[in-house]
N, C-alpha and C positions, 0 to 999 in steps of 0.2 A: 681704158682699162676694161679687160673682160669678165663679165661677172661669173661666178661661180653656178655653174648649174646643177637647180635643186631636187636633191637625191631621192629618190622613189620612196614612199613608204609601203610595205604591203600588211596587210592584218596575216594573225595565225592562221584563220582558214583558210586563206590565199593560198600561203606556206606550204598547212600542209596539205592541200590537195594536190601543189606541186608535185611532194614528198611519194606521195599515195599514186602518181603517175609513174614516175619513178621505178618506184615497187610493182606497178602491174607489170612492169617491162619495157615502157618506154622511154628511148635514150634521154640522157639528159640534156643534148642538143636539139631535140625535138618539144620535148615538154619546155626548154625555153624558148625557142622560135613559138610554139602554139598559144603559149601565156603571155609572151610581149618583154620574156626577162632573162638579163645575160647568161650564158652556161654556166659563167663561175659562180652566180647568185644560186643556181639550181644545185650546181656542186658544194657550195657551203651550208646550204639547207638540208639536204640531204645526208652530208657529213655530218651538221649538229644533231638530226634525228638518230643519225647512227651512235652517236657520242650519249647522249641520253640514256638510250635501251644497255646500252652495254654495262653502264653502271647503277641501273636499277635495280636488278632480282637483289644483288647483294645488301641493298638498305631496304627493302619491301620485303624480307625472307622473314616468316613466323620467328626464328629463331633470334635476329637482329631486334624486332619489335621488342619481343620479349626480356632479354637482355635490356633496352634502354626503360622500358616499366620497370624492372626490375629494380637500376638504380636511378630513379627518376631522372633520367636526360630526355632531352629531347632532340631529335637529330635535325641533323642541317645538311639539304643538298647545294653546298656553292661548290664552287667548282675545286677543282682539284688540287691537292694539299702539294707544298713544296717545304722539303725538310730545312728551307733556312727562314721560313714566316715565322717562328718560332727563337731563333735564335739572341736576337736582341735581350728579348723579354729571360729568356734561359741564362745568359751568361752575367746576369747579376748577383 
């Protein structure tokens, strides 16, 4: 039987220096041949970076902050909400 072979781990600065190549302009088939790591690991790296920024200004906005002192909450960035997490708990 063949064993399973074991999956790479890389740290965040690995990551995101990836990321930071990326962004200077080089493809992301080249920053993974230069780094030693598959294109789709540099295209799912670079998608979660993108995923990230895009929903930040709206919970980092003076306004947001303010609002959650306001009534003392405190915010939570998991990931993204889906209108039936709720439901169970709702329909009693």
């Amino acid at each position: 039987m063949a064993s399973k072979a074991k999956r790479a781990r890389y740290t965040l600065e690995f990551k995101l220096e990836a990321v930071r190549l990326v962004k200077a302009g080089q493809s992301m088939a080249a920053v993974g041949a230069t780094l030693g790591v598959a294109d789709q690991t540099i295209y799912n790296w670079v998608k979660a970076d993108r995923e990230v920024w895009k929903r930040r200004p709206q919970y980092c906005s003076g306004l947001f902050q303010s609002a959650l002192q306001a009534y003392s909450m405190r915010s939570s960035m998991s990931r993204r909400g889906d209108c039936w997490d709720n439901a169970p708990t709702e329909s009693l």
